[in-house]
C-alpha positions as a printed Julia matrix, in Angstrom:
288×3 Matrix{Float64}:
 155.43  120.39  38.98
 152.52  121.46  41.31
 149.99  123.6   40.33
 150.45  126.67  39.32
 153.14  126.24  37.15
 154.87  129.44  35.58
 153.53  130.93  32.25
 155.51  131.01  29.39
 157.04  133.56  27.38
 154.0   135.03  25.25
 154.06  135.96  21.84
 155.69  138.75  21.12
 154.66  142.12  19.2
 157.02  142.94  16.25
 157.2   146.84  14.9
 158.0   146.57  11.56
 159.98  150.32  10.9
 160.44  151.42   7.37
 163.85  152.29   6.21
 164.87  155.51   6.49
 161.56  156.63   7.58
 159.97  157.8   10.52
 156.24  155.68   9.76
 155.66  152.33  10.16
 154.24  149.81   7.76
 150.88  148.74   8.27
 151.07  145.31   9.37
 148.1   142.71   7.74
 144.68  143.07   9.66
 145.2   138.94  10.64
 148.84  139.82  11.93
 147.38  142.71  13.9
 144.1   140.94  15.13
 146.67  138.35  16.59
 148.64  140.45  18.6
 145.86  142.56  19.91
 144.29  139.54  20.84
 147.13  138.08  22.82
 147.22  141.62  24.39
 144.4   141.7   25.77
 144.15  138.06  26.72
 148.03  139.22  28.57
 146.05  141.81  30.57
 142.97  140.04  31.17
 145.44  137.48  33.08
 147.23  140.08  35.02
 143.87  141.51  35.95
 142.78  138.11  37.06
 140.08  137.72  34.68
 140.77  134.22  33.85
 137.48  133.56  31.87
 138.56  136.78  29.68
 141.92  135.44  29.52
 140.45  132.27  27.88
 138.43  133.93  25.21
 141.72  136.42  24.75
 143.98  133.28  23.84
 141.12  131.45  21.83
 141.08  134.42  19.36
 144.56  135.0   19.46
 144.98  131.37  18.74
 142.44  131.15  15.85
 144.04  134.43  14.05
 147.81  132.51  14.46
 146.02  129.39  12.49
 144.4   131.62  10.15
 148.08  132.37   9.37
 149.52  129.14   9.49
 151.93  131.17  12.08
 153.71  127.69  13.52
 155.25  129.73  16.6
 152.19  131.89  17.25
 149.74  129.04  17.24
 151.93  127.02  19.65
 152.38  129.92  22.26
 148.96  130.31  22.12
 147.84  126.93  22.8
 150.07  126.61  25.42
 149.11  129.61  26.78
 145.0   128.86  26.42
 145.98  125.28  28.32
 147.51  127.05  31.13
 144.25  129.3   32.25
 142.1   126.46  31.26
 143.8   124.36  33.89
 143.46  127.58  36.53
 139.87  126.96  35.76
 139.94  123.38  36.56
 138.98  122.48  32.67
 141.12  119.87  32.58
 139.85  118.31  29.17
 139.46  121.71  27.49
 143.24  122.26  28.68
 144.25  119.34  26.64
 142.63  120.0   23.54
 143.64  123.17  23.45
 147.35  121.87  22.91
 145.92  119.83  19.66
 146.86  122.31  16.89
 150.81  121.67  18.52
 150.55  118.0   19.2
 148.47  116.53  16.46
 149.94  118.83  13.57
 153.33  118.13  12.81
 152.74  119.4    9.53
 153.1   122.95  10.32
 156.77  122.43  11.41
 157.44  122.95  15.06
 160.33  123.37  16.56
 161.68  120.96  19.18
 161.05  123.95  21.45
 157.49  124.42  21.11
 156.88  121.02  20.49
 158.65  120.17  24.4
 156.53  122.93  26.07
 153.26  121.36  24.38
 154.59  118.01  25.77
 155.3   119.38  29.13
 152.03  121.23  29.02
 149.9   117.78  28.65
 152.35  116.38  31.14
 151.5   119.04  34.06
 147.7   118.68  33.37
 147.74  114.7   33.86
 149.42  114.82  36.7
 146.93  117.25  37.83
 144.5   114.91  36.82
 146.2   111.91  38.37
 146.96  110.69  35.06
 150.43  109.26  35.9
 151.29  107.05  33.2
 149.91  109.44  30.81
 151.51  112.41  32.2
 155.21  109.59  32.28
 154.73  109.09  28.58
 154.37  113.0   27.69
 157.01  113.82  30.01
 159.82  111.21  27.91
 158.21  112.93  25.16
 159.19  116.16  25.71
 162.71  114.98  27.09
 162.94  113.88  23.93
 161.81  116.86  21.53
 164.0   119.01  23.68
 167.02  116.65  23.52
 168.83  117.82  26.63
 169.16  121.32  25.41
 165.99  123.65  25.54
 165.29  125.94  27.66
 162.53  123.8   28.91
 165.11  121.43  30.66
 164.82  122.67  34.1
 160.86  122.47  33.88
 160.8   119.19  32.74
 163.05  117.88  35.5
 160.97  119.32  37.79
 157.97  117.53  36.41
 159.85  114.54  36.07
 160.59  114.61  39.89
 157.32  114.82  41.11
 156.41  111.7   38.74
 158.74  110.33  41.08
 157.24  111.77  44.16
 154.02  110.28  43.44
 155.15  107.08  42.74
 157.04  107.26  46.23
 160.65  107.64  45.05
 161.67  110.93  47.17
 165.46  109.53  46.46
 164.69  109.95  42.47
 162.44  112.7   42.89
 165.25  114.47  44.62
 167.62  113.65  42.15
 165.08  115.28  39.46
 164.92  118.44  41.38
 168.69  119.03  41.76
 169.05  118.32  38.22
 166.35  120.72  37.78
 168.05  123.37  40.09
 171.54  123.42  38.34
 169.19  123.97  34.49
 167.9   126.6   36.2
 170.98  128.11  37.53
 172.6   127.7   34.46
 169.87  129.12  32.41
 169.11  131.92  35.2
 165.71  130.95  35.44
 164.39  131.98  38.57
 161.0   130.42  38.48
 162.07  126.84  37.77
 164.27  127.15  40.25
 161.7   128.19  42.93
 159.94  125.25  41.82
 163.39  123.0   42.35
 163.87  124.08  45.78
 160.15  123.34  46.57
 160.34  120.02  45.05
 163.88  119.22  46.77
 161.79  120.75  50.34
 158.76  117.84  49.47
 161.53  115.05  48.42
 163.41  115.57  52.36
 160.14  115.64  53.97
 159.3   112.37  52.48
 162.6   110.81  53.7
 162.02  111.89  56.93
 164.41  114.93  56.98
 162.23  118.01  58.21
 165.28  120.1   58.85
 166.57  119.7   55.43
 162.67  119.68  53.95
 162.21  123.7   56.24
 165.65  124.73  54.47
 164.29  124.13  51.06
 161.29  125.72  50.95
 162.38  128.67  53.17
 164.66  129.25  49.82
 161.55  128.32  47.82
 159.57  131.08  49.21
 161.97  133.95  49.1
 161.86  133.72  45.45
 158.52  133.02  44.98
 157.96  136.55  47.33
 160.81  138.07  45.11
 159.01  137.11  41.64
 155.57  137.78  43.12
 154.04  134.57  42.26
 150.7   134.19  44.91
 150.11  130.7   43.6
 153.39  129.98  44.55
 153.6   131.21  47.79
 150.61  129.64  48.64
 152.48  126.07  47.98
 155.24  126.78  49.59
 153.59  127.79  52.85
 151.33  125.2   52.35
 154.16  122.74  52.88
 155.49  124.57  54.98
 152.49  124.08  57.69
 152.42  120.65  56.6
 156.0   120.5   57.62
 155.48  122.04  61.1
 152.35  119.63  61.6
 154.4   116.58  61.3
 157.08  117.93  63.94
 154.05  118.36  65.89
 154.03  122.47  66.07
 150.62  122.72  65.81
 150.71  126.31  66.37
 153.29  126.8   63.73
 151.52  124.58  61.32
 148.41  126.38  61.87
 149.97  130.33  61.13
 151.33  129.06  57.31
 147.61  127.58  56.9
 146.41  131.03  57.67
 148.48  133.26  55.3
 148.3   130.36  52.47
 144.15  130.4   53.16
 144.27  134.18  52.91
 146.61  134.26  49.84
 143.68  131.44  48.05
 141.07  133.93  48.96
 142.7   136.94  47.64
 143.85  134.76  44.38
 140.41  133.92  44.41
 141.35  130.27  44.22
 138.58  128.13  45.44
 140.54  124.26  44.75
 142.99  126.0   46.49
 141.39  127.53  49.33
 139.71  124.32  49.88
 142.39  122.14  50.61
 143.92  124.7   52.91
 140.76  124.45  54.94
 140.86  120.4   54.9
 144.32  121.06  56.35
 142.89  123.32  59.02
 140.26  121.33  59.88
 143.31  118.28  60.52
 144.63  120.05  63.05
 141.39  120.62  64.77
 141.52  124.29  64.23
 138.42  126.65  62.42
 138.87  127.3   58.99
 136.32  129.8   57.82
 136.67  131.79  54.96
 137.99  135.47  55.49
């Protein structure tokens, strides 16, 4: 899946009422420090403090382990991966998925133990770590046993293994896959990230009509989910799109609202590769 793949469900907050009475019960000062940690770490995020949303996740995660809390500790650590790789702390982003991967002991489900797979998967392939990021992805095929609700997203992933080993035929097949999951499931996101992937696969097979179909779909539900990082990708390939049909002027007006979108997001890897696109065309690319 490219990056900025979507965040997961985070852990939840559980009011625990008394029976037939209007107060609520105390919950355990570890319990509590948990949830107020994930919290804050949840609005950090939103705010787009993504340092804070690190340190928000790291004490969230160490209260869940304090508890041996199986379910809290693993949406934490996926969680704490997730901003670490927005913050291009790519080894910090795996070893935050540790406590998940490398403790079995604590009892997992197949669930959390696929999203921790798929989690290392997405952050090799960021890292260019195909065979590594194969091997995790088979892995969490495997914990989720053609089931979870992490089906669509691992599709997705598995197609753009496929995509960078030049297979746009298999790679499509991944994302279509990936697209009916997500239908089924009625999970928008993945699906966005289907359509983007089936956009990429056509352009690679030489099928630019096909290739501007997709991703116009791709973007009117990343616009309709309000995901910027999203957006960004898909007019990012867009332009790239336009560029190869030789539209120069075309190519050059997605560059400028995917540049803008980096800036606002505050997204300097981003940002930068918008302006190496730019700069392919011939055209100025200076920071707004």
């Amino acid at each position: 899946m490219p990056r900025g793949a979507r965040l997961p469900a985070l852990l939840a907050c559980l009011l625990l009422a008394a029976c037939g009475a209007s107060a609520v019960k105390p919950r355990p000062a570890a319990v509590s420090a948990a949830l107020e940690a994930n919290r804050r770490a949840e609005a950090l995020l939103r705010a787009g403090d993504i340092e804070g949303a690190a340190r928000g996740y790291r004490d969230a995660l160490r209260a869940s382990q304090s508890l041996e809390d199986a379910d809290g500790i693993a949406a934490n650590a996926v969680n704490l991966s997730i901003v670490y790789q927005r913050l291009g702390r790519l080894a910090e982003a795996r070893a935050s998925l540790a406590p998940v991967l490398e403790q079995a002991s604590l009892g997992f489900t197949g669930e959390r133990l696929a999203q921790a797979a798929l989690r290392r998967a997405v952050i090799d392939l960021d890292d260019q770590r195909i065979p590594s990021a194969g091997e995790w992805a088979a892995r969490a095929a495997s914990h989720c046993n053609g089931s979870c609700t992490s089906l669509a997203a691992i599709e997705n992933v598995k197609g753009q293994l496929a995509l960078e080993g030049g297979n746009a035929q298999a790679a499509s097949a991944s994302a279509r896959r990936a697209l009916d999951a997500s239908r089924a499931s009625g999970d928008r996101a993945e699906a966005g990230n289907a359509l983007r992937l089936l956009g990429i696969s056509a352009m690679q097979a030489g099928d630019a009509a096909a290739a501007l179909a997709h991703l116009d779909q791709a973007l009117a539900v990343d616009r309709e989910l309000a995901f910027p990082r999203k957006i960004r990708l898909d007019l990012v390939w867009l332009g790239r799109i336009s560029a190869m049909r030789g539209e120069r002027a075309s190519a050059l007006a997605y560059y400028e609202r995917a540049l803008a979108i980096s800036d606002a997001e505050k997204d300097p890897r981003g940002a930068a590769e918008v302006r190496a696109l730019m700069r392919a065309l011939g055209a100025s690319a200076t920071s707004r």
